[in-house]
N, C-alpha and C positions, 0 to 999 in steps of 0.2 A: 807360489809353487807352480811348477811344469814338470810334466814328466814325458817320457822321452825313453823307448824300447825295454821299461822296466827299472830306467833309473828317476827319479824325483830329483828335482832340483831346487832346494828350501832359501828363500833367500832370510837370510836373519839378518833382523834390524843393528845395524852399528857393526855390521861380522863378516858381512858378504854374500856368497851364495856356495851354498855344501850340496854335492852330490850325494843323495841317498838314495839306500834301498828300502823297500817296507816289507817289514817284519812279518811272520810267517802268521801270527794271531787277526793279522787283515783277513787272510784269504781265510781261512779257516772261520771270522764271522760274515763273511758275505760280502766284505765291506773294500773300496778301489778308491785311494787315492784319485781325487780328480783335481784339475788343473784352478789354481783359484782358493783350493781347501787352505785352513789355518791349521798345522801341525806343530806337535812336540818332537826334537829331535834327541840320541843321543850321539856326540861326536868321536868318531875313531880314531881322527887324523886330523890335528887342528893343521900343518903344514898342507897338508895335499887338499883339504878342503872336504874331507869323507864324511858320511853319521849314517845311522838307520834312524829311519821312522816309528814311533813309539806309542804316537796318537794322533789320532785326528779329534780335532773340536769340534762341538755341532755348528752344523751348517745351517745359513736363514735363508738359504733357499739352493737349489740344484737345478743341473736342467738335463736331460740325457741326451739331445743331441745340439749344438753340439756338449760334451761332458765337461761342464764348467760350474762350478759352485762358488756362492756368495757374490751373484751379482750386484753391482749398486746401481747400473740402468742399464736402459738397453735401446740402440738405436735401429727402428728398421724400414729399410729405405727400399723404396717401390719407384720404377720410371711412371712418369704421367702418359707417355706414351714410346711406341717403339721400343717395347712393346708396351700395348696398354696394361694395366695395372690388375692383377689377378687379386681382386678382394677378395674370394673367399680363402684362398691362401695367406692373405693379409689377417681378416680375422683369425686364423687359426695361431698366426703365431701371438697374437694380441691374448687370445683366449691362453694361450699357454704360457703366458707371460703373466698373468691374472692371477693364476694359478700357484705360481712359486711368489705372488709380490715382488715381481720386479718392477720399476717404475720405469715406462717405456713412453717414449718418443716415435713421432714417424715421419720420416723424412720423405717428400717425393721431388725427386730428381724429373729434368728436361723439361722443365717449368715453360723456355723458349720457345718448348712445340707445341703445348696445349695452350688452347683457350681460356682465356681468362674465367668463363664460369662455371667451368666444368674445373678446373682448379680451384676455384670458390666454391662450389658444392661440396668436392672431396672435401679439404678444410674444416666446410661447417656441419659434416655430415662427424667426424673424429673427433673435431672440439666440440661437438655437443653430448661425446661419451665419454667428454675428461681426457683425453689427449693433446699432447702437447706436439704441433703439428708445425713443420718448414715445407716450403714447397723451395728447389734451388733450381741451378743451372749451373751444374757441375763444368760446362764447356764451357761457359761463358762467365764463370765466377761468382754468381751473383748469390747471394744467398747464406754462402758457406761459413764466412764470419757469424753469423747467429748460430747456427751449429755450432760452430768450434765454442763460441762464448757460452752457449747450454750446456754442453758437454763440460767444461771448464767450473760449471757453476756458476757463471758471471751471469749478471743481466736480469736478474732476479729481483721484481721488488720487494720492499719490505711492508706495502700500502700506502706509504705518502704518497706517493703519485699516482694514485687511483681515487683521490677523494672524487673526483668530478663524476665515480661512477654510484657514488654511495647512495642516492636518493633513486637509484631507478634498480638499484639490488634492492633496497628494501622493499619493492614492487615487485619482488621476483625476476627483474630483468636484469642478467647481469653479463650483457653483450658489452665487451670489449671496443665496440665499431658501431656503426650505424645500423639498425635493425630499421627496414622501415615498418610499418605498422600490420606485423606478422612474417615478412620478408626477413630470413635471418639467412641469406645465400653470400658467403664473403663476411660474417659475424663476425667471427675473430675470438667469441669467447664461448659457453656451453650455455645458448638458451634452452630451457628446462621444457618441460611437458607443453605444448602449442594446441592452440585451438583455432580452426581459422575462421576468419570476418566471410566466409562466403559458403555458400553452397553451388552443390555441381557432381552428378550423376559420379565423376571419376574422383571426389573425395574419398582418401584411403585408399586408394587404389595405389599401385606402381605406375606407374605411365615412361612410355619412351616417345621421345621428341628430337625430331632435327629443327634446327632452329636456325639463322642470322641475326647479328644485332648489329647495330649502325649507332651511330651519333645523327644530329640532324643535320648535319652537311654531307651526307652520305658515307662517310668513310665508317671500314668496319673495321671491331672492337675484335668479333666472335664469328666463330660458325661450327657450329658441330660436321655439320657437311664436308668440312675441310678435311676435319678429324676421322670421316668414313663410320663412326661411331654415333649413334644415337645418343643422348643426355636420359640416365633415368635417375627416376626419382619418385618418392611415394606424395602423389599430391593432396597439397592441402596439411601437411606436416611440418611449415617450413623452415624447408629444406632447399627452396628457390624465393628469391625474390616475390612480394606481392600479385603484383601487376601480371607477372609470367604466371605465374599458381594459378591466380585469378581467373586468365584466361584460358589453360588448359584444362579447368574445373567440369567446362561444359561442351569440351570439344567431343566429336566421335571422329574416330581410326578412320586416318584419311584425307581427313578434312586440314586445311591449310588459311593462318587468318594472319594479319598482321597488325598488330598492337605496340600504340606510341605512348610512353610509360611518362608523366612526369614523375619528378622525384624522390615524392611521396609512395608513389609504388613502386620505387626502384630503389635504392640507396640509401634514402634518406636526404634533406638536406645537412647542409655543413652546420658539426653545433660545435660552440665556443668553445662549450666547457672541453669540450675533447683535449683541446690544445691546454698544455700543460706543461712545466719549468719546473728542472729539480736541481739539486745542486750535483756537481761532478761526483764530486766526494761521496755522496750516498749510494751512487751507484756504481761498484765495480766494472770495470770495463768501458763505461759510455766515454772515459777519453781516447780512447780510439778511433769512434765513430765518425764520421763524418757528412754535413748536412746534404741530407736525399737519402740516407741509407734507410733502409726497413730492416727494424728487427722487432725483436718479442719481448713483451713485459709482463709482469703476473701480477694481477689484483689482488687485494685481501683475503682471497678464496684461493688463491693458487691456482685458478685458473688460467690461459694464456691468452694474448691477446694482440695484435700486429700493430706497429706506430711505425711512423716515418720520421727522421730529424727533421726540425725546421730551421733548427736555428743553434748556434754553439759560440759559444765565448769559454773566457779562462774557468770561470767559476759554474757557470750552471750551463745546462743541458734543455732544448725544446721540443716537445712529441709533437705530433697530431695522429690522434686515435681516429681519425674520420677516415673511412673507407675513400680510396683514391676516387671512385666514384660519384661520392653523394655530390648533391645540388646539380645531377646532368641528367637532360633527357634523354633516355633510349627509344628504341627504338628496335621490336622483333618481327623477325617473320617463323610463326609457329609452325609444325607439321608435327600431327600425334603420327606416330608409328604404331605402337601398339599399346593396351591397356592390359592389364594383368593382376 
């Protein structure tokens, strides 16, 4: 249903769609057709396509602005940058979305401009509260197919292709990606309550840092500096990478170090088990895909979690759940900003 300067327009199953009016016993209990509602009609004019409105059915959730009832999800899409990303606006509409049980998604667009770990923080900061998180690049295409296929309902496991996570869930770990050992920055899935391997005056704290990272041939990956923006984060949560945590644990405001990460405090190395073969067939939409794409899969938990194709034939399908980064050394140069 839609309505439009006082007219409702019902579409009935197998019948079409009937202009209606709603009846004077709405106003009279308080109660406003909103757009989305499931109604009873009766018809005046089966030729011209006329009826009033006779009932509305209960509704499993509303929303007042905008005025839409009987959501079945809801997508909401934040830039990464240009402009940056207004979280606490962001939580509000998460919170308000809580609230009526709508099951909500969050999209953040211009993926191109931000830095890789500052888009891996966001990420792991929403998938560790149960959200089911895309980062795209609406100009430049990239992404958007996993949307469309979530939106669509596709792309969804059923768990057989999650067995390779099953022995590190029953451990409480149920990262999707390479977690290294308390580094859960680019996770991919919602790791639960953290305790971290170190101590450092600025544990539990916020902390803000401008950062560079590099590979070891010099070429960079990142730089918050670029971004004009500071990296924050509550350290010691993680919420970053080991190795970065680690380091900004014992830093004072100000102070500027540079730290060369192997891959244990950075990524993780590459594990086998990640890589994993299903058949077409069990998965709606994966004949689409094609190998280098990234999209999102859901483990036993319904959790989400990012793979890349590796590999495609007629009959089955090849992930690899391994963070594009694991088995590589980084390489940062820290600066706290501020502690809070």
């Amino acid at each position: 249903m839609k309505g439009i300067a006082g007219f409702y327009y019902v579409d009935v199953e197998e019948s079409g769609i009937y202009e209606c009016k709603a009846k004077g016993i709405f106003r009279k209990e308080g109660q406003k057709p909103l757009v989305g509602d499931l109604v009873e009609i009766e018809i005046l004019d089966e030729a011209e396509k006329t009826g009033n409105m006779t009932r509305i059915l209960p509704r499993k959730n509303e929303l007042i602005r905008p005025a839409v009832a009987n959501i079945d999800q809801a997508l909401v899409i934040f830039a990464l940058e240009n402009p940056t990303p207004n979280l606490t606006l962001l939580d509000r509409f998460l919170v308000m979305m809580e609230q009526q049980n709508v099951p909500t998604a969050i999209c953040f667009n211009k993926r191109d401009l931000a830095g890789e770990d500052y888009t891996d923080h966001l990420r792991s900061v929403y998938e560790n509260c149960g959200y089911r998180v895309f980062t795209v690049s609406a100009a430049k295409e990239q992404g958007m197919q996993e949307v469309e296929a979530y939106l669509k309902g596709e792309l969804i496991s059923t768990g057989v292709n999650c067995d390779h996570h099953h022995h590190e869930e029953e451990e409480g770990h149920s990262c999707g990606s390479n977690c290294g050992d308390g580094g859960c920055s680019g996770c991919g899935g919602g790791c639960g309550s953290h305790q971290p391997s170190f101590e450092g005056p600025n544990v539990g704290k916020i902390c803000r840092t401008h950062y560079r990272g590099t590979f070891n041939d010099g070429s960079q990956f990142d730089s918050s500096y670029d971004r004009g923006e500071p990296l924050e984060f509550t350290c010691g949560a993680g919420q970053m990478i080991l190795g970065f945590d680690k380091a900004v644990a014992t830093m004072e405001v100000g102070e500027k170090v540079t730290v060369h990460l192997m891959p244990e405090e950075a990524y993780g190395m590459a594990d086998p088990n990640a890589i994993f073969t299903v058949e077409i067939a069990q998965l709606p939409g994966s004949e689409d895909l094609t190998v280098g794409q990234q999209v999102y899969l859901s483990n036993q938990y319904g959790q989400p979690f990012p793979v890349k194709v590796n590999a495609k034939d007629e009959k089955t399908i090849t992930f690899d759940a391994n963070h594009e980064m694991a088995g590589k050394e980084l390489n940062f140069e820290i600066e706290l900003v501020e502690v809070k």
